[in-house]
C-alpha positions as CSV (number, residue, x, y, z in Angstrom):
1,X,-37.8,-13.9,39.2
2,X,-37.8,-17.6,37.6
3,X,-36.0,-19.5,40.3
4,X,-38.1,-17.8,43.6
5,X,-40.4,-20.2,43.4
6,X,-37.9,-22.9,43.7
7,X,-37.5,-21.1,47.0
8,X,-41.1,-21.4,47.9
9,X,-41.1,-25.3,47.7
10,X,-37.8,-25.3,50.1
11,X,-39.4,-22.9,52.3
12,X,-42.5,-24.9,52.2
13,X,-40.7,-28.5,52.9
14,X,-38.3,-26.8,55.7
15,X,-40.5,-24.6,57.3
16,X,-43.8,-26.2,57.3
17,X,-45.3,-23.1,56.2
18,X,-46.6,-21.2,53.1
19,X,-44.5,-18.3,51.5
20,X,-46.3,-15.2,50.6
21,X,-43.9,-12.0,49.9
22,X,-44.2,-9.3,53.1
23,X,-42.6,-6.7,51.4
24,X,-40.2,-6.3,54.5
25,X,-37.0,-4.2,54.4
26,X,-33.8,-5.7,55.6
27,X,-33.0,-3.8,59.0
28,X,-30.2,-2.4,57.6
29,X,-32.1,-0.5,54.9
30,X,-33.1,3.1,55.8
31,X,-37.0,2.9,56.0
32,X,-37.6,6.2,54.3
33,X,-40.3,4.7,51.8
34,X,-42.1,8.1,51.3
35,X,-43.1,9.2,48.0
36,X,-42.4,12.8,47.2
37,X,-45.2,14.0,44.8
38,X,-43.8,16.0,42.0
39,X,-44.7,20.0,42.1
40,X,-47.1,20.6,39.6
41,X,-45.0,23.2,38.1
42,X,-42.5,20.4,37.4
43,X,-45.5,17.8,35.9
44,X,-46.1,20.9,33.2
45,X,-42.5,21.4,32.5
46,X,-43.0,17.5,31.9
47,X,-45.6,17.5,29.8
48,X,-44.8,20.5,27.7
49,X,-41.2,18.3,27.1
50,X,-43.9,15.2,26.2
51,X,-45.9,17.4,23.9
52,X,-43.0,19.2,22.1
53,X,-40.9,15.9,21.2
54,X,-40.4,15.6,18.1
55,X,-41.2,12.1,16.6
56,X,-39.4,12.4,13.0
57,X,-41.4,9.8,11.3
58,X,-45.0,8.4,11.6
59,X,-46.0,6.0,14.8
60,X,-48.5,4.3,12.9
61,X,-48.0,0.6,11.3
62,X,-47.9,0.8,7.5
63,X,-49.9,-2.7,7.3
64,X,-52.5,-4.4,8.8
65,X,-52.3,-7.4,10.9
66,X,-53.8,-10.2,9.8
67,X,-56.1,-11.4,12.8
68,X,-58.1,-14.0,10.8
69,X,-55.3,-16.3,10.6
70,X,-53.3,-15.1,13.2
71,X,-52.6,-17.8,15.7
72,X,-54.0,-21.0,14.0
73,X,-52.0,-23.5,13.5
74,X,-51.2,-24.9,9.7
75,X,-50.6,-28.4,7.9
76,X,-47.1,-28.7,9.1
77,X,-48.7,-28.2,13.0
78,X,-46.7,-24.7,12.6
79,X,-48.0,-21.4,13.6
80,X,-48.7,-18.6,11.1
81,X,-47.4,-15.4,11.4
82,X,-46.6,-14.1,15.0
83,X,-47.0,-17.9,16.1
84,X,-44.4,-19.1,13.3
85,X,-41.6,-16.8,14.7
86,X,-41.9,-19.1,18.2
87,X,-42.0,-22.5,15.9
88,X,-39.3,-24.9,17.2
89,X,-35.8,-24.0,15.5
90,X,-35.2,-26.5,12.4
91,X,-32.5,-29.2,12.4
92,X,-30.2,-27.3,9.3
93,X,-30.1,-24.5,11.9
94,X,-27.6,-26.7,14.2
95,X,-24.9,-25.7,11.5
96,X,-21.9,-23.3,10.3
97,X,-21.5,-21.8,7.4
98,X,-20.9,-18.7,4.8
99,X,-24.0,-16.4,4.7
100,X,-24.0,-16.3,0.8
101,X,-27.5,-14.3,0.4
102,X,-26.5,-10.5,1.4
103,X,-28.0,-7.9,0.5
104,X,-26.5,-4.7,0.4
105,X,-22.7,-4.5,1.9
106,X,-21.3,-5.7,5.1
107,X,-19.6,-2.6,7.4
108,X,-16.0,-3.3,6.7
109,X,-15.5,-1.6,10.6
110,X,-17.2,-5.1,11.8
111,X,-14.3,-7.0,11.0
112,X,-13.5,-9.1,13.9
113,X,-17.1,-8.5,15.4
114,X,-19.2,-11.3,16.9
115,X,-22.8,-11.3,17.1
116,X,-24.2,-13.5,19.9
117,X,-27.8,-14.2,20.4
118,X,-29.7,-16.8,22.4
119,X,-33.0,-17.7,23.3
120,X,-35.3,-21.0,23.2
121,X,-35.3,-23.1,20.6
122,X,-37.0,-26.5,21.0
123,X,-40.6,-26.9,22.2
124,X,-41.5,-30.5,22.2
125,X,-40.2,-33.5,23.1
126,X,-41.7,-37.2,21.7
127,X,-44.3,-34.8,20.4
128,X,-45.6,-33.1,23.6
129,X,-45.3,-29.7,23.3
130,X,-44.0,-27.7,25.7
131,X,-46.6,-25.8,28.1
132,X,-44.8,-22.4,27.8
133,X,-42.5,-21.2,25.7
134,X,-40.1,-19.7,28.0
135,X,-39.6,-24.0,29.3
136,X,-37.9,-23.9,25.7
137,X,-34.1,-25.3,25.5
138,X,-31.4,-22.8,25.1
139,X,-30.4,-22.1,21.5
140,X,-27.8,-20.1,20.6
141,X,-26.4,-18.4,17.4
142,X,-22.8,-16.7,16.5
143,X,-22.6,-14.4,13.7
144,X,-18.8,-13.9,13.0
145,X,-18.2,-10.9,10.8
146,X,-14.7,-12.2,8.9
147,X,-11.7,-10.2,7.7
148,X,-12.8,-11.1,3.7
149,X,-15.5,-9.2,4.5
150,X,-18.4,-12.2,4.6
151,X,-20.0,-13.5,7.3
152,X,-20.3,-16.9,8.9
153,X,-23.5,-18.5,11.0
154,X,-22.7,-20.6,13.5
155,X,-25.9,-22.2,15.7
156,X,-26.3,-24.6,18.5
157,X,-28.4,-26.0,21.4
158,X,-26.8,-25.4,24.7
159,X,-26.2,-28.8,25.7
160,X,-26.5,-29.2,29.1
161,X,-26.7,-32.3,31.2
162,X,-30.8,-31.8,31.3
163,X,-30.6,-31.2,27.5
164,X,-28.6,-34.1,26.5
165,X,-30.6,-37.0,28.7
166,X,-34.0,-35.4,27.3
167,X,-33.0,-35.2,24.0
168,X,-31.3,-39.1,23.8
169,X,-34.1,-40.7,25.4
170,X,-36.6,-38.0,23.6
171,X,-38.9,-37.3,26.8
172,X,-39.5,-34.6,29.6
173,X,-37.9,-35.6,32.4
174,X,-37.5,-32.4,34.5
175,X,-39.8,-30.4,35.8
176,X,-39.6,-26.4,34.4
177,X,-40.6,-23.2,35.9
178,X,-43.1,-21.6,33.3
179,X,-45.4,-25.0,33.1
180,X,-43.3,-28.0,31.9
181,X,-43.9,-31.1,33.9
182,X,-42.0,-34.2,34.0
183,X,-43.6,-37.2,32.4
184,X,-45.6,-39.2,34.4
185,X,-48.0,-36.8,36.0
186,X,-48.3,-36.0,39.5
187,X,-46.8,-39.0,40.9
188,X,-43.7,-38.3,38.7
189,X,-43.6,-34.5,39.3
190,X,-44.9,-34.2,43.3
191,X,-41.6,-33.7,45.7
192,X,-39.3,-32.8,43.1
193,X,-37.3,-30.3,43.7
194,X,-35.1,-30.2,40.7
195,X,-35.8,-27.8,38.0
196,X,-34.4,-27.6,34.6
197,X,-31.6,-25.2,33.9
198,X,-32.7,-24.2,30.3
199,X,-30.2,-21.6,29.8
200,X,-32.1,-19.9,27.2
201,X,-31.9,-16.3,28.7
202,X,-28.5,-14.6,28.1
203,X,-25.5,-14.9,26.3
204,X,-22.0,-13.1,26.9
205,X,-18.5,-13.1,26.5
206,X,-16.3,-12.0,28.8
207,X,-12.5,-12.5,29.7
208,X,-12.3,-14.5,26.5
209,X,-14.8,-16.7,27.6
210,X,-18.5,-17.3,26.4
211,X,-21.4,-18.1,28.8
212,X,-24.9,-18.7,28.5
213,X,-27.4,-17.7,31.5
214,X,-30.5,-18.6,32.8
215,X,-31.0,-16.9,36.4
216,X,-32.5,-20.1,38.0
217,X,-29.1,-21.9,37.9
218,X,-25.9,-22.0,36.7
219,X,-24.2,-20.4,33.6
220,X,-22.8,-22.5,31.0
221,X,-19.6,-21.9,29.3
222,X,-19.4,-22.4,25.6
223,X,-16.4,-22.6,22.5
224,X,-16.7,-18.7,21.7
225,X,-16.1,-20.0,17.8
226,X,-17.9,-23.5,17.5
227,X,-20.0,-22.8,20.2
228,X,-19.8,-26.4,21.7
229,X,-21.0,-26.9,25.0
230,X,-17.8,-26.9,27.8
231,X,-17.7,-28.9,30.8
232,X,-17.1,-26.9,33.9
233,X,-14.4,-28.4,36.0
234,X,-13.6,-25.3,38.1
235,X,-16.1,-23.1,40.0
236,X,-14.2,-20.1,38.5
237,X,-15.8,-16.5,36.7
238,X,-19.3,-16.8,37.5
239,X,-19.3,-20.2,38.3
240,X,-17.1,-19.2,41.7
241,X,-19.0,-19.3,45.0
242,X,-22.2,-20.5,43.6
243,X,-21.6,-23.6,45.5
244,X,-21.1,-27.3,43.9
245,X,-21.4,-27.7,40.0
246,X,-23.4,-30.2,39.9
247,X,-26.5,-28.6,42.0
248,X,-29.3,-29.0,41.3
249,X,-31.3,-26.8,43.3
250,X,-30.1,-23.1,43.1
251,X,-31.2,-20.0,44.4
252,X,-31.6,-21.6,48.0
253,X,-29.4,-22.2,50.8
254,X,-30.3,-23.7,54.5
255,X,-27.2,-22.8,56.1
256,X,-25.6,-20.4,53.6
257,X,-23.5,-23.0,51.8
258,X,-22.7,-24.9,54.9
259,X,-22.2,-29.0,55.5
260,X,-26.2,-29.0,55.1
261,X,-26.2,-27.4,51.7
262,X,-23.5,-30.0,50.9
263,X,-25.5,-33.0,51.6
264,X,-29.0,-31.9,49.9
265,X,-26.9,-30.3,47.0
266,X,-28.6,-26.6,46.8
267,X,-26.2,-23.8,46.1
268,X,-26.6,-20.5,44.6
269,X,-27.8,-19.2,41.2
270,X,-26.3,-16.0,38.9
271,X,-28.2,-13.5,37.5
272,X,-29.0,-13.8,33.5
273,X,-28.4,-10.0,32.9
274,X,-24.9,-9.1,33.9
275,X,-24.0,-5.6,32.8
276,X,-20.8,-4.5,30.8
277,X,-19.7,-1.0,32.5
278,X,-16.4,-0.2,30.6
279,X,-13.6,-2.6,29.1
280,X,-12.7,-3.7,32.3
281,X,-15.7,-3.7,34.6
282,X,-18.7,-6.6,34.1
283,X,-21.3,-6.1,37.6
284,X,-23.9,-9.4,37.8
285,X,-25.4,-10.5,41.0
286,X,-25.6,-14.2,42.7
287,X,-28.9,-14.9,44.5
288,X,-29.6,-17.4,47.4
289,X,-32.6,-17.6,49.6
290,X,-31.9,-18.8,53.1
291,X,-35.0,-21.1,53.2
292,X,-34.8,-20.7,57.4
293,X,-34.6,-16.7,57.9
294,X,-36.3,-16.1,54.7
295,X,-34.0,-13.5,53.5
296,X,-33.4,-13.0,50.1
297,X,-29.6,-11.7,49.2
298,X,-28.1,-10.3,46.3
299,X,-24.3,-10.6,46.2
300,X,-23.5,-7.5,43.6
301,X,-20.3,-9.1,42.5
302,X,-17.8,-6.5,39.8
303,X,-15.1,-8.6,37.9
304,X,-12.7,-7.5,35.9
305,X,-11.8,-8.5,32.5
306,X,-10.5,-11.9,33.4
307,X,-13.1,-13.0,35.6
308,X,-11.2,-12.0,38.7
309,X,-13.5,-10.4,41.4
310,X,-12.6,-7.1,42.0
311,X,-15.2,-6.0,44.9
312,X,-18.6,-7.7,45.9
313,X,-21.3,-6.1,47.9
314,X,-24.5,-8.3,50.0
315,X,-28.0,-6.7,50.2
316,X,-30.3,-8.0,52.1
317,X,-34.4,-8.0,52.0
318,X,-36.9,-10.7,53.6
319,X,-39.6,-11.8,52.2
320,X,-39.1,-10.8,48.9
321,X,-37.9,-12.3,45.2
322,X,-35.5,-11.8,43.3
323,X,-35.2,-9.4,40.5
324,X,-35.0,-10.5,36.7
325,X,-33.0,-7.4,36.1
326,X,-30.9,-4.3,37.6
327,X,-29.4,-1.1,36.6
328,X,-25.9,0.5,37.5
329,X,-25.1,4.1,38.0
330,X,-21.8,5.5,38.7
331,X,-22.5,5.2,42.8
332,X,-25.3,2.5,43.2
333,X,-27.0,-0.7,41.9
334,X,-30.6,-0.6,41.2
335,X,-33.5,-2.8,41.1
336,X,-37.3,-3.2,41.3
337,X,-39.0,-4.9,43.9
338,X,-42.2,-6.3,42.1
339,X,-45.1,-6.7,44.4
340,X,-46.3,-10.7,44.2
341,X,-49.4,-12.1,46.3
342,X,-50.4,-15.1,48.0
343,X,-48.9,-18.4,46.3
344,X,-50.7,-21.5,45.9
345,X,-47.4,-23.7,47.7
346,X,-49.6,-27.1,47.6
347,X,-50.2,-27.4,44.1
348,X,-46.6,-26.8,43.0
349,X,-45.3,-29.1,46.2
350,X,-47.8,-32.2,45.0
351,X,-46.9,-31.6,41.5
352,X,-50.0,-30.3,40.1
353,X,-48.4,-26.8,39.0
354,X,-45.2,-25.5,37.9
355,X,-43.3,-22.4,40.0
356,X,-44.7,-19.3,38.1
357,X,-48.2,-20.9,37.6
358,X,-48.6,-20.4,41.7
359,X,-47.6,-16.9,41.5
360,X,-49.9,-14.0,41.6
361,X,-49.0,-10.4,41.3
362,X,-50.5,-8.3,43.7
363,X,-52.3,-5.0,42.6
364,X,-52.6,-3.0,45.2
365,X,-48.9,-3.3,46.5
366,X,-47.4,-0.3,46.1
367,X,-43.8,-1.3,44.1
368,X,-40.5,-0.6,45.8
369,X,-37.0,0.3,44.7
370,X,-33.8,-0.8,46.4
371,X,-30.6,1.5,45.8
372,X,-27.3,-0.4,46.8
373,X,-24.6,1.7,47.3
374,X,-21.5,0.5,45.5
375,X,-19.1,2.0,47.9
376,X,-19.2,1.2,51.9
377,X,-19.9,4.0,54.4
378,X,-23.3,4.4,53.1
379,X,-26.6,2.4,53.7
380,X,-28.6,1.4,51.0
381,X,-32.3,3.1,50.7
382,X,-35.5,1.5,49.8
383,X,-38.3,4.0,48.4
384,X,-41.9,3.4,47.1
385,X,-44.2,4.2,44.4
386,X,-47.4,5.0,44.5
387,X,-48.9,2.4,42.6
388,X,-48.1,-1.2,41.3
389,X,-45.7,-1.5,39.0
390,X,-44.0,-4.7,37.4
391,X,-40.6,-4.0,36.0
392,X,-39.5,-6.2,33.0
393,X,-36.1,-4.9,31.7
394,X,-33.9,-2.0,33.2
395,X,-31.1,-0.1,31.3
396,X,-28.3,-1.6,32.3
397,X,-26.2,1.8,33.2
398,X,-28.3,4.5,34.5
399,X,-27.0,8.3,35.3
400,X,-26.8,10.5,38.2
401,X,-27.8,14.0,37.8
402,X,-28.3,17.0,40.3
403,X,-28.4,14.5,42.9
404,X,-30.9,12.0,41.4
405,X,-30.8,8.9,39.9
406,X,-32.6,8.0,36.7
407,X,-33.8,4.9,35.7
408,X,-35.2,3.7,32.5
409,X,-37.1,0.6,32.6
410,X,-39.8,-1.4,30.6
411,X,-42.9,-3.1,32.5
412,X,-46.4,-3.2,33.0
413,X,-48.6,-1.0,34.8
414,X,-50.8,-3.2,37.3
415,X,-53.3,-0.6,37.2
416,X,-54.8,-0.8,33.8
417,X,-57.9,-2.5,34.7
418,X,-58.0,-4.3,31.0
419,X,-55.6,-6.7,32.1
420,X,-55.7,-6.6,36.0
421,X,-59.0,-5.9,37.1
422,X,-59.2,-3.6,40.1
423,X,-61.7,-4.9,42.1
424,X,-59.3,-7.7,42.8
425,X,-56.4,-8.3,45.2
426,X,-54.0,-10.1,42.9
427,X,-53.9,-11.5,39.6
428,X,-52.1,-14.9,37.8
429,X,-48.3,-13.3,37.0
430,X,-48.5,-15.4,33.9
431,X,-52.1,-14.5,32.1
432,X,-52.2,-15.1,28.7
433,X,-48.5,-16.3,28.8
434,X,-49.0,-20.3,28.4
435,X,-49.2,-22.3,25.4
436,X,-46.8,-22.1,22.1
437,X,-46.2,-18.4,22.2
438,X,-47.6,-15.0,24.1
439,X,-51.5,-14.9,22.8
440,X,-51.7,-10.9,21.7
441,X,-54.7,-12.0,20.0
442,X,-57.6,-12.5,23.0
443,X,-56.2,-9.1,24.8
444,X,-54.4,-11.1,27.6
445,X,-51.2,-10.3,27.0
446,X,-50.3,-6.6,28.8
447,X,-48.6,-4.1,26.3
448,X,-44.8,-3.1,28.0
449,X,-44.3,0.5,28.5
450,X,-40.8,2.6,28.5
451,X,-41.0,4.4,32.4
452,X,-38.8,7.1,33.6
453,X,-38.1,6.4,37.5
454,X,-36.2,9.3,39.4
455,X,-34.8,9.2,42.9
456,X,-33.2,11.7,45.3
457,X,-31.1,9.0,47.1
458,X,-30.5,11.6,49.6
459,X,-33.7,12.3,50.6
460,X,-35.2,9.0,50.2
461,X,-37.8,9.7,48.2
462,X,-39.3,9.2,44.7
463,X,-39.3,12.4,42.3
464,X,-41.5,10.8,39.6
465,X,-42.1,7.1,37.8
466,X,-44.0,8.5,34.1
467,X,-44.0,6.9,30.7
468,X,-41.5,8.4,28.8
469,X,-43.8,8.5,25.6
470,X,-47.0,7.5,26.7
471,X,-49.1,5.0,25.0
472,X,-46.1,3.8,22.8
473,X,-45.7,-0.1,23.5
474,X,-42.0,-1.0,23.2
475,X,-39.3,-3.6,25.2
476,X,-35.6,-4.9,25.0
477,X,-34.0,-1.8,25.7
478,X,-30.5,-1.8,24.7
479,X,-28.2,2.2,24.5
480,X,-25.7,3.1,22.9
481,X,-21.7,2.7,24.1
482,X,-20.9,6.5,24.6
483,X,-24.6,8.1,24.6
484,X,-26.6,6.1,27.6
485,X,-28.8,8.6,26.8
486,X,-29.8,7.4,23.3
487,X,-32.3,3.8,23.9
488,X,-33.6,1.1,21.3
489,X,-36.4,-1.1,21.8
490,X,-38.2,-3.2,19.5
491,X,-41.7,-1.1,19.3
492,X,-45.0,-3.0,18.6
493,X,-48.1,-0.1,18.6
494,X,-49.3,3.6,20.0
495,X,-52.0,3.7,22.0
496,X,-51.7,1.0,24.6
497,X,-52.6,-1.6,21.8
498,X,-50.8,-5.1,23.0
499,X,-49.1,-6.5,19.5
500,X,-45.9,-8.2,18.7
501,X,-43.0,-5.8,18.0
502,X,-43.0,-5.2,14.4
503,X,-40.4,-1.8,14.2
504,X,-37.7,-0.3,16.1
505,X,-37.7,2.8,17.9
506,X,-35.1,5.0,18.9
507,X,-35.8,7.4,21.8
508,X,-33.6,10.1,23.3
509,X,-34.2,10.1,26.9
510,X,-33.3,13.6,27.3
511,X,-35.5,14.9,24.9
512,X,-37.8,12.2,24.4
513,X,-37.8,13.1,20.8
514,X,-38.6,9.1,19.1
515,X,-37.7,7.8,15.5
516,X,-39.1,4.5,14.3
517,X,-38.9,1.9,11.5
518,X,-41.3,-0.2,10.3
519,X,-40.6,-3.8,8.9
520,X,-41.9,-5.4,5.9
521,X,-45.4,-7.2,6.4
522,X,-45.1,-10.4,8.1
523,X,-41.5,-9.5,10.0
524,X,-41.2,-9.5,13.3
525,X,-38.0,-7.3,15.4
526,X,-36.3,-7.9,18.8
527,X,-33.5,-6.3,20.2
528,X,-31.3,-4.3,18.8
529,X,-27.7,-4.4,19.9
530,X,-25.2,-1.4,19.1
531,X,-21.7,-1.8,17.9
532,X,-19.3,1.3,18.1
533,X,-18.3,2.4,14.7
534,X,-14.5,2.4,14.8
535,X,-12.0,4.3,12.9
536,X,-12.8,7.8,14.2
537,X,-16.9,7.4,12.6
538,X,-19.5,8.6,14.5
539,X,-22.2,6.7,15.6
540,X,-23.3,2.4,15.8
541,X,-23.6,-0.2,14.0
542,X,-27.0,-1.6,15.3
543,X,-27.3,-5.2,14.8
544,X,-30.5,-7.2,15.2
545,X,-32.6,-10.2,13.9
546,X,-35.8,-10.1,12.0
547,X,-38.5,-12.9,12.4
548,X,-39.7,-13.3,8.5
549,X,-43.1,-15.9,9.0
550,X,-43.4,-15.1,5.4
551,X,-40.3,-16.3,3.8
552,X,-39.8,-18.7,6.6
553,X,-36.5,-17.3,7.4
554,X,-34.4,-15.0,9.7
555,X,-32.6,-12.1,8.8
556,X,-29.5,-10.3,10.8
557,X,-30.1,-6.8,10.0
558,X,-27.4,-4.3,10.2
559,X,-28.3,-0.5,10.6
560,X,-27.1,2.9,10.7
561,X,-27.4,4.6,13.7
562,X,-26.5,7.9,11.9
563,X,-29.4,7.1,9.5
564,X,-31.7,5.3,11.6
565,X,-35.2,6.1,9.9
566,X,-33.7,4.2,6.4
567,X,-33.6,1.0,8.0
568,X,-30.8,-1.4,7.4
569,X,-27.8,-1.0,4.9
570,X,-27.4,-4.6,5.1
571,X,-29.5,-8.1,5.1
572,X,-27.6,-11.3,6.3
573,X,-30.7,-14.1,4.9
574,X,-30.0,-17.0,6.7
575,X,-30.8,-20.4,5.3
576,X,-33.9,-21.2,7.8
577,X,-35.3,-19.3,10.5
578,X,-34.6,-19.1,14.1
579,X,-37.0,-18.6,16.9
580,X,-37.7,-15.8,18.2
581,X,-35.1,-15.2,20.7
582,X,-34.4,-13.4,24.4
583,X,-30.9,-11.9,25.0
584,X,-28.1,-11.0,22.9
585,X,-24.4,-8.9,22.8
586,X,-21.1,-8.7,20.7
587,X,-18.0,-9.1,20.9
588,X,-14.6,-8.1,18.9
589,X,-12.1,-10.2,18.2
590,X,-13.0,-13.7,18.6
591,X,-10.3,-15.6,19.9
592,X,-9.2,-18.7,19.4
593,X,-10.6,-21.8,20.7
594,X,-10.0,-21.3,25.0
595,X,-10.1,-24.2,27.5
596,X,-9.0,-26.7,25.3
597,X,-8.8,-29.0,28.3
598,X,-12.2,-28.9,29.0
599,X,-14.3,-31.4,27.5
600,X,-17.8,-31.5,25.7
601,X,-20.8,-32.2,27.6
């Protein structure tokens, strides 16, 4: 999604032409695009399930939100609150050391467990704040849970090449995709084609190795235990086939990583959500735009647990951008094809507007769904909603059943004409998403709703795309290891009300029975990421961070999945907080220090 627009300024500079998303097929995609209506004896067996699930505990958040203050700033130029949770993370933070304040008792069963989480975590430079906070540098935390049963913070920036030269000579010197210019103003920033790789999205470790990902660019490999920043010397793991190290534009080729490529150093970009299938099966996707034909392809690449690529699959769609996330079922990769309008090309060529500031979502687009096939002998199939819909997050593995797939994906509904008024073609894709952190506040920021998507490959059509519980505003879907069917999300409000997540929800997608829990006033929740109990126990350790604006601090929770509604057994207080983040995962078993040979950046 980030780096398209990259692809728009190439397109724009090569073809001497604007870029506006067709929503053409490939011509090797079956055009069955028709949407089968679901009877309406199956919509009442659907809303009879709705009406029946059971939600164990009460929807309804046990404190107010404090909307006089909310959003100003204070002495120290931080922001109360919600805003205080996206403040710039604190120089003690770039540390390692013994959590010492616990409360309650540390799982012994997470012995040997890692807990990764990244996100950004600087938003200023010489004391220009960043214009989005998404244009934030990568920051990235490791929470190794030791054999003496204690546990030890590790944090650090992800020091890329971009990071390093900005933050020695303490300026903006690249341009960024959510906002960020270069220094300088337009004469600095017009023609520039380079874009800051942030890598502030994703973190994962994977064949012993630790990367960081941003899907505009490159990965980054990091120490799995001191997280310092490695220099790639091999184009190896993800890094292989994404064309020279050292590009700086990505996400765009000319001729497909040719002699051409070579001299005006544009290569290939990785997707920042790769998906874990078993112990031996990671799927991501590289993405390249040929900035001549137009086509966008997705190279659906499965490694195994060394990195080595096991089997890799091209699809193939003009006009089109590429997806922030995807899904994978037993027979087929999945994505969302989200509808974008006409783009403003000029005013990001010249300098006067960042990538995602010329991009407009277009509402009455109806949203498509590409289904790869993982195997060959069968053609992939594109289908068609009936409305627009802009697709966030995806779970990452998604069942086949009686000949369907299901899908289970967060996003916004382009209809709801408070945020994307009807009577108009298209709408800004960012809104109310500029400035220090997403503005809940002046009802510009859309609330995110849980959507069930089902598909009869076969016939080509879609069954149904419904909320799962309507009205319930949730995101960062995570599910458990052996029950796909069992999803977490942090959960802000019912009724459509657009807040910051201040609970967690768990939600059985079978059932769509739903259990929450509320955090203490003032705290803030993300993602929850579940760890498999071991030793024969039922159930998941569910690990996840809690913003706390009022005792300035973060806390690394630690529930029971087999007790959800109590809320967490254990509270890791870390000395000073860290800002709200994206991504996260775990791992067992650090090893030791790996790639000794490479040097820091």
């Amino acid at each position: 999604m980030n780096l398209s627009n990259a692809v728009i300024l190439l397109l724009s500079l090569a073809l001497g032409e604007s870029f506006s998303p067709q929503r053409t097929t490939s011509s090797h995609v079956r055009k069955n695009i028709a949407t089968e209506v679901a009877s309406s004896s199956s919509s009442s067996s659907v809303d009879s399930n709705v009406a029946s699930a059971k939600t164990k505990k009460t929807n309804t958040i046990p404190w107010t939100m404090n909307t006089e203050t909310y959003g100003e700033y204070n002495n120290e130029v931080q922001h109360v609150d919600w805003g205080f949770a996206y403040s710039s993370t604190p120089p003690n933070a770039v540390d390692s050391y013994i959590i010492d304040d616990v409360e309650g008792e540390i799982p012994s069963d997470l012995s040997g467990v890692t807990f990764y989480k990244t996100g950004p975590g600087n938003f200023q430079r010489n004391g220009r704040q960043f214009e989005h906070v998404l244009d934030g540098d990568g920051f990235v935390i490791a929470i190794q849970f030791q054999e003496d049963g204690k546990a030890k913070y590790t944090g650090r920036f992800v020091e890329t090449e971009f990071f390093i030269e900005e933050q020695t000579e303490d300026k903006i010197k690249y341009r960024n995709v959510f906002g960020t210019q270069r220094d300088g103003g337009v004469l600095t920033n017009a023609f520039d084609l380079t874009l800051k790789n942030v890598a502030n999205t994703n973190v994962l470790q994977w064949g012993e190795r630790l990367y960081v990902f941003w899907e505009a660019g490159r990965p980054y490999e990091m120490n799995p235990d001191t997280l310092e920043t490695l220099r790639s010397v091999t184009e190896d793991g993800p890094l292989k086939g994404l064309g020279g190290i050292d590009c700086k534009v990505r996400g765009i080729t000319i001729d497909e990583g040719g002699p051409i490529d070579n001299i005006v150093n544009t290569g290939k970009s990785f997707t920042a959500h790769p998906h874990v299938e078993d112990d031996d099966t990671l799927i991501g996707f590289k993405i390249e735009t040929n900035a001549q034909t137009k086509f966008l392809t997705l190279e659906f690449t499965e490694y195994d647990s060394k990195w080595n690529e096991k089997k890799s699959t091209k699809f193939s769609v003009k006009d089109s951008l590429p997806p922030h996330d995807f899904s994978v079922s037993k027979s087929y990769y999945t994505f969302f094809d989200n509808p974008y309008g006409e783009m403003d090309n000029l005013r990001y060529l010249i300098g006067l507007k960042a990538p995602t500031q010329i991009m407009q979502l277009a509402l009455r687009q109806p949203t498509k769904v590409h289904v790869v096939p993982r195997s060959e002998g069968q053609d992939p199939v594109t289908v068609e909603l009936d409305h627009s819909y802009f697709c966030i997050h995806l779970n990452g593995l998604s069942e086949e059943k009686d000949g369907k797939l299901y899908l289970y994906s967060t996003g916004w509904d382009l209809t709801d004409e408070r945020f994307f008024p009807q009577s108009q073609e298209s709408a800004p894709f960012l809104g109310a998403w500029g400035g220090p952190y997403p503005d809940f506040t002046r009802g510009k920021v859309p609330p995110s709703l849980l959507y069930e998507t089902v598909i009869d490959v076969e016939k080509g059509t879609v069954v149904s795309h419904e909320e799962v519980r309507p009205g319930i505003v949730i995101e960062f879907p995570t599910q458990e290891e052996d029950k796909p069917n069992m999803m977490y999300l942090a959960i802000a409000a019912e009724e459509y009300t657009s807040l910051p997540s201040t609970g967690l929800c768990r939600i059985n997608t079978e059932t769509r029975e739903m259990e929450t829990w509320w955090a203490d006033n003032k705290q803030f929740t993300h993602e929850v990421i579940p760890v498999k109990k071991q030793n024969g126990q039922p159930g998941s350790w569910l690990l996840t961070p809690l913003y706390d604006a009022g005792k300035r601090r973060t806390t690394i929770a630690i529930l029971d999945s087999e007790d959800f509604e109590k809320g967490p057994v254990c509270r890791l207080n870390l000395k000073h907080h860290v800002t709200y983040g994206l991504h996260g995962s775990f791992a067992r078993q650090s090893p030791p220090v790996v790639n000794d040979s490479l040097p820091p950046l």
